[in-house]
Structures are given as C-alpha cells and as structure tokens.
C-alpha positions in Angstrom: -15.6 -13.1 -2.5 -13.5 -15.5 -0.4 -9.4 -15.7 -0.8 -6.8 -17.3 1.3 -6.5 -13.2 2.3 -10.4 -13.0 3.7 -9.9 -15.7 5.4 -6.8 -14.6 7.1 -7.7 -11.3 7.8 -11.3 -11.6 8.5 -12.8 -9.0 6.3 -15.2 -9.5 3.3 -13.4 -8.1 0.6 -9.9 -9.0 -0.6 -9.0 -5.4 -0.8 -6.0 -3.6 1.4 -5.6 -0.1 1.9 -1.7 0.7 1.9 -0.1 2.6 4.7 1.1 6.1 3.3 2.5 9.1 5.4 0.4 11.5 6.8 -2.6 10.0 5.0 -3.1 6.8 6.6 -5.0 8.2 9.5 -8.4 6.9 11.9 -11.0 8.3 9.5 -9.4 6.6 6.3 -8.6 3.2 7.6 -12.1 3.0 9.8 -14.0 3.7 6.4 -12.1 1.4 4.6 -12.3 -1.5 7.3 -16.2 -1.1 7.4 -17.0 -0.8 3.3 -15.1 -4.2 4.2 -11.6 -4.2 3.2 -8.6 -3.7 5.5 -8.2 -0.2 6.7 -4.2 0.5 8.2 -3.0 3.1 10.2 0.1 4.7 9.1 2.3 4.2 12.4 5.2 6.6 12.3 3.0 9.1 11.0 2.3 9.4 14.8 5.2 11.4 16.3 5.4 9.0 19.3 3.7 5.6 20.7 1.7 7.3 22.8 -0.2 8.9 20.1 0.2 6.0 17.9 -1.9 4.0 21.1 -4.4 7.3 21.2 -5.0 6.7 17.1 -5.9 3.2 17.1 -8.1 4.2 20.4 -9.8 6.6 17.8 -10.4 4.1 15.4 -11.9 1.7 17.3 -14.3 4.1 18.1 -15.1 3.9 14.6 -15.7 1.1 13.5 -15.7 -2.9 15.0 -14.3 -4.6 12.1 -10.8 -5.6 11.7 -7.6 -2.7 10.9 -4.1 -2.9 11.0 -1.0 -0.9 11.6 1.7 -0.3 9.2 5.4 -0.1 10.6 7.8 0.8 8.2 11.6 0.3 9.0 13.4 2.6 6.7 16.4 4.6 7.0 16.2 7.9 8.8 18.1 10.7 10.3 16.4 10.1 13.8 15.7 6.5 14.1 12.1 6.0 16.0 11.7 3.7 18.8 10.5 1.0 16.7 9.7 -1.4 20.3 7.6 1.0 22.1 5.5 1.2 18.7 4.9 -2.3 18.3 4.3 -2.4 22.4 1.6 0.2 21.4 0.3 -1.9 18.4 -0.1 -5.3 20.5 -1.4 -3.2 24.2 -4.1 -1.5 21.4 -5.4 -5.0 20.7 -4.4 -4.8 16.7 -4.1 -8.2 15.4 -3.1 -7.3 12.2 0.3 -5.2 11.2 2.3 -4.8 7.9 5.3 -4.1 8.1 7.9 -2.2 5.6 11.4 -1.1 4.5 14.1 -3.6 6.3 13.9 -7.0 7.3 11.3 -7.1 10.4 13.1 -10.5 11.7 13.7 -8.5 15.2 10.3 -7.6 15.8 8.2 -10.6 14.3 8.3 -13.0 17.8 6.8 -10.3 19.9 4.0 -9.4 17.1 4.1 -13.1 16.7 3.6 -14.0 20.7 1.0 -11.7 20.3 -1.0 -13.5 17.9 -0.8 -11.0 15.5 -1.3 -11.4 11.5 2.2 -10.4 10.0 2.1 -8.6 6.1 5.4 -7.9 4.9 5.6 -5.5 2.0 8.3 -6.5 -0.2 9.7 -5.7 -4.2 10.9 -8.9 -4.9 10.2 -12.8 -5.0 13.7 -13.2 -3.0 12.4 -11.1 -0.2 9.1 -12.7 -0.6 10.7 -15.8 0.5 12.7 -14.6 2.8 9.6 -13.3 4.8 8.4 -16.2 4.4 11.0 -18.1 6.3 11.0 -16.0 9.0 7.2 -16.1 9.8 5.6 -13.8 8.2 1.9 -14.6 7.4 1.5 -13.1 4.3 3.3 -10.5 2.0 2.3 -7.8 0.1 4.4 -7.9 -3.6 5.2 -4.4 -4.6 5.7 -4.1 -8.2 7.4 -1.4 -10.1 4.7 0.8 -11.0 3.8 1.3 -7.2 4.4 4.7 -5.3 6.7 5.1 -2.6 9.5 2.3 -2.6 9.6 0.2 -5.7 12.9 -1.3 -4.7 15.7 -1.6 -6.7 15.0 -4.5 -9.5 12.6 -2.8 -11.6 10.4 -5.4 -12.3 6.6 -4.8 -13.2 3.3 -6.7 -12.0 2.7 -8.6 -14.6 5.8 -10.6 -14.0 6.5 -10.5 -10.8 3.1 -11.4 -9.6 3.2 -14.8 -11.4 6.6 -15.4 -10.2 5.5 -15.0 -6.7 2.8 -17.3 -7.3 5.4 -19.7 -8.6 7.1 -19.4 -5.6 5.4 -18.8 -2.1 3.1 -21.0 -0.1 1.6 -18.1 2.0 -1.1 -15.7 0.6 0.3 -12.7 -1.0 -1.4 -9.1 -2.1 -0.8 -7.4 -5.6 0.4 -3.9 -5.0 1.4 -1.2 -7.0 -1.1 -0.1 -9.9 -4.2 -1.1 -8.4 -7.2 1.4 -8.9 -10.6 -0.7 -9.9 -12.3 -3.6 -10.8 -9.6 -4.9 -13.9 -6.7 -4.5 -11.2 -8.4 -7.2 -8.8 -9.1 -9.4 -11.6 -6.1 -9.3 -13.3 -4.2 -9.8 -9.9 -6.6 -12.4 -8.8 -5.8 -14.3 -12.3 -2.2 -13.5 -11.9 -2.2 -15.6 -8.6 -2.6 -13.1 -5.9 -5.1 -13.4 -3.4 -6.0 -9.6 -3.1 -4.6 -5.9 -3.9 -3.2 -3.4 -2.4 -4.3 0.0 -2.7 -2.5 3.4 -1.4 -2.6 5.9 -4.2 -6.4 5.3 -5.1 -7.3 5.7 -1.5 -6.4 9.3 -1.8 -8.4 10.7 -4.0 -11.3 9.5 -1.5 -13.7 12.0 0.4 -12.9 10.6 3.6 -8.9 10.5 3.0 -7.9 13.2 5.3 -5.8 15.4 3.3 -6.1 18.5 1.4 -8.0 19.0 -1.5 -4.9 20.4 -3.5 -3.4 16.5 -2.7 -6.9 15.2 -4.5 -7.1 17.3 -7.4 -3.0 16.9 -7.9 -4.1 13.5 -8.5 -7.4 13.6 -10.6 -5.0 16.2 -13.1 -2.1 13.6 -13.6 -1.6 11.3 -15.6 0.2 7.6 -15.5 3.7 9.9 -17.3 3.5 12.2 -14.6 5.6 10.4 -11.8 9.2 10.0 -11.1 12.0 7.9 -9.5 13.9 9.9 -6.9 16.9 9.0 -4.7 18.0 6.1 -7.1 21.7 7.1 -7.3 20.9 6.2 -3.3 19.6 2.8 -3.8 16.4 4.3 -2.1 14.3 4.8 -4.9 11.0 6.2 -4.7 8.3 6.8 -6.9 6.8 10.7 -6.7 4.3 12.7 -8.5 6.2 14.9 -10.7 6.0 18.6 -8.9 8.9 21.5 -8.3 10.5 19.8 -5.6 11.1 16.4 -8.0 12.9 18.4 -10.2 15.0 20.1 -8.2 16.2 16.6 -6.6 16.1 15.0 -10.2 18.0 18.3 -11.3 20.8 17.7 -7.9 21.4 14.2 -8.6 22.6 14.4 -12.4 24.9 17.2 -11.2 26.2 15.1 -8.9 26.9 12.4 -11.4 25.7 9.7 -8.8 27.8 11.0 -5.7 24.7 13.2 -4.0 24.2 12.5 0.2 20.8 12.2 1.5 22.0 15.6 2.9 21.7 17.7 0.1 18.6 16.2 -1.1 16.7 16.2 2.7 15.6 20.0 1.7 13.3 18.2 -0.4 12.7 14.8 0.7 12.3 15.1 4.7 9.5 16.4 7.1 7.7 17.9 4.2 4.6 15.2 4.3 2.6 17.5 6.6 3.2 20.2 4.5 2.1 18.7 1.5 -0.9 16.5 2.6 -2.2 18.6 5.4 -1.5 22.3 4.4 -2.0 21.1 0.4 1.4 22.9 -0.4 1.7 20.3 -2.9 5.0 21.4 -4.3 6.8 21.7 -0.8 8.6 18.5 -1.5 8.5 15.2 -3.2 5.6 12.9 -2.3 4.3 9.6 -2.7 2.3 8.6 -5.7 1.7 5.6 -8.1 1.8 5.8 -11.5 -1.8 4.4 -10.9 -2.8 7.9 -11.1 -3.6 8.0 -14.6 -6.7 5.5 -13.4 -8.2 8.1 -11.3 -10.9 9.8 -12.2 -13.0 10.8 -9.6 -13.8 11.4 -5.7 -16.4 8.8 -4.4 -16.8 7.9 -0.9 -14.8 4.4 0.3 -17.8 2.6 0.2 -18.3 3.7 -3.2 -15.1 2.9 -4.6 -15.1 -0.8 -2.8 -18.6 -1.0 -3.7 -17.9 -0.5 -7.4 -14.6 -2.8 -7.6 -16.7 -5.6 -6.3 -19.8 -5.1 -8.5 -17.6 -4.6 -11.5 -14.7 -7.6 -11.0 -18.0 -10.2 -10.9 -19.4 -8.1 -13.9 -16.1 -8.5 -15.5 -15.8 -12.5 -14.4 -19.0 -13.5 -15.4 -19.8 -11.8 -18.8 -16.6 -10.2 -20.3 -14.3 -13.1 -19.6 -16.8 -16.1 -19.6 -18.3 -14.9 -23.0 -14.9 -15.2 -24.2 -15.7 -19.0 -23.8 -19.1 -19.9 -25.6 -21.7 -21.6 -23.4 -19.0 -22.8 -20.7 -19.7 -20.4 -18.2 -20.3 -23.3 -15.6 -17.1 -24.9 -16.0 -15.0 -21.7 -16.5 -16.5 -20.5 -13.3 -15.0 -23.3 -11.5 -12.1 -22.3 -12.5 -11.8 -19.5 -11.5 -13.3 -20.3 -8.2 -10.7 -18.8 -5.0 -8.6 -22.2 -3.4 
C-alpha cells in the first residue's frame, strides 16, 4: 500500500509504532521496522544521550530498514538535556524523529539541518497547524480515545480526523484507538495517511516488557481506563489499577487544587517498575482504551501481516460489495493520492 506516509518515510506499510516509556526499546522498534512499518525508540526512556546513542547503535544491528526516535517534551521535575539527545539522534544517523508534549519550534532547524523527517504528535487541528507552520513534515493526530496524553479538548477520532483532513496540507497519522485492520481503513477513509499504534504494540511477543503488562491488557476491556491529572491540565489516559484510584481518589479530595507533588507517589519513576518488574499496580501507566480490541499475543510480523491482509479483504469485498458490480470504479476511488 502506498500513502503520502510510505512515501515519506520509506517503509512499506503505513503503519507507526508509538513511542511509550520503558516499552519503546531496540527489539520492539527493529521488529516493527522490518514486518515493514516504522519502528521508534522511546528516547528519554534512556537515562542519558549516551545510552540513547548506544540504543539506536543496538538497533541498527537489527535491522536495515528505516526507525525513528521519539522525543517527548513534557513537564518534569528534572528537565533532561533535550540538545545532547537530539545531537545523539542526528550523530546515530536517524532520519526520522517524532516529537511530543511542547512545541518542538527550538529544536526543529537542527533536526531539520540534518535532514531529518519531523512527526509532531499533536491533540488538536490548531496544533496541527501550528506544526505545520513551523516545519514539521508530518503530524501524528491524537484523538481522545488514545493512551498517554489526549490533551485537553476531548475530541474523538471520528471527528477530529476529518477535520484535520480539512485542514492540513502535510500527511498526517491517525492515533489513538488503532488495533487492526478496520482502524487502518476507517482512518485511511477518514483522510489520514496511516495509524499510529502504541497500546497494540504491547501485547506483542517481542515488546520487551513483562508478561503481567501483556495479560493486564488481554483482561481489560475498552471501560477499563481512566483520565488522571486532569484538575492539572495534564491529562493522561491509564489502565484502571490501585494506583489510578488512589490519584483519582486524591484529586476529588482536593476539589481541583492537588500539586503534581502529592500525586508524584503515583505518577513518577514507576514505568520501570511496572513494565519491567510487571508490578502492574506500582503506579499509573499508559494505556488506550484500545485495549478492549486486544485479544491476543502474535509476533509483529503477525499482527502487521494480518492488518494488511485484512484492510485489502475489507476494501475489496466488504465495502465494494456494498456497491453492486462497481468494484472498478469504487476502487479508484479509494486509490491513495
């Protein structure tokens, strides 16, 4: 399949695996890069550019197709040194980096200098433009339903996505509730030009976290998340555990005045906790509501595999049927610009 998103990134498939904490690792992002989607490397999961420069070493070794490096800018108690990452990024030879949170104006004309393909990940069409203007190659459109940050404007894919399309002239990705075959069509026919993918990634055999992570997703369903840290206009979207209560339980006693302080018990440093050791109610963590589409552990290549096989499946008999005998000119149609 060919999008404005192959074609920009170089890869066969128009399928994006997100950058998540403490998941987003070599072994994920190789596999995913060579079953021929986009495979990122989480970058500040790496305590420091050094290691970040040693983990993009270890991926290369892993596969020859293109990856990227995701560089989130969000607010933190100890504020990385954001310039010696992307120095890392550009000296490792990545030509391909999303970037998160705050506005990456600073950092786009080195990346840029560089030659390297910009994604911004944004919640919003206004932010979506405003990446735009400031150079940004693509983005990738959040929408409400997506784990981690959904932003603050609540608005769900099947809006958004066509308001984006409304609006942009560079490719975008659809993000946020994107698991199979039906997500890639329906984002394809909502006007993206691929999808996004972070919580199904997960629940992969070569995602490199613990098994009580996996089956924590295969037993939840799409009810089974919640908004934290809203009364902090930092929302994020978690899979219900302990710890989501107990911040959930903090902030309505607070009546909307809690600090990050007395929620950062619950909220900070506890990713290697969670995905690593599998202590899966150490804290709150990042999921989708995209979790009640998950149903099983295959391989990358199995999952990609099966979108693929599926979305044409779905493109040429479900949806052209729906057209008696004019398959040839619907297809056309729905031919990729």
């Amino acid at each position: 399949m060919k999008t404005r998103i192959t074609e920009l990134l170089g890869i066969e498939h128009p399928i994006v695996q997100g950058g998540m904490h403490y998941v987003g690792f070599a072994e994920l992002a190789a596999a995913v890069s060579n079953a021929g989607g986009l495979g990122i490397i989480t970058g500040l999961t790496q305590k420091t550019p050094d290691l970040l420069a040693k983990e993009i070493a270890r991926c290369r070794g892993m596969t020859d197709k293109p990856f990227g490096v995701n560089m989130s800018f969000l607010p933190s108690f100890n504020p990385p040194p954001y310039m010696e990452y992307i120095s890392a990024i550009i000296d490792g030879g990545v030509k391909i980096v999303e970037t998160a949170g705050s506005n990456p104006e600073r950092y786009i004309p080195a990346l840029k200098s560089a030659n390297t393909v910009v994604i911004h990940k944004c919640t919003s069409v206004r932010h979506s433009l405003k990446a735009e203007k400031l150079g940004c190659d693509a983005v990738s459109v959040d929408g409400f339903e997506c784990g981690g940050h959904p932003g603050e404007d609540d608005i769900p894919n099947m809006i958004l996505l066509p308001r984006a399309a409304d609006e942009l002239k560079i490719p975008f990705i659809a993000s946020g509730g994107m698991a199979d075959a039906r997500s890639l069509v329906a984002a394809l026919a909502l006007g993206a030009d691929g999808i996004n993918m972070g919580t199904r990634f997960m629940a992969t055999k070569e995602a490199p976290i613990h098994d009580n992570v996996k089956q924590a997703l295969l037993a939840a369903s799409e009810l089974d998340t919640r908004l934290v840290m809203r009364p902090l206009r930092n929302s994020v979207r978690v899979l219900k555990n302990k710890a989501a209560d107990i911040v959930l339980e903090i902030e309505r006693e607070k009546q909307g005045a809690v600090t990050i302080e007395e929620l950062h018990e619950h909220v900070g440093g506890v990713y290697p906790k969670v995905m690593l050791e599998g202590l899966v109610d150490r804290g709150v963590w990042s999921c989708g509501m995209v979790a009640g589409l998950i149903h099983d552990i295959p391989s990358v290549k199995e999952l990609v595999d099966r979108i693929m096989t599926d979305a044409e499946r779905l493109v040429r008999q479900r949806l052209e049927g729906f057209f008696g005998g004019k398959s040839t000119k619907l297809a056309a149609n729905l031919e990729p610009a």
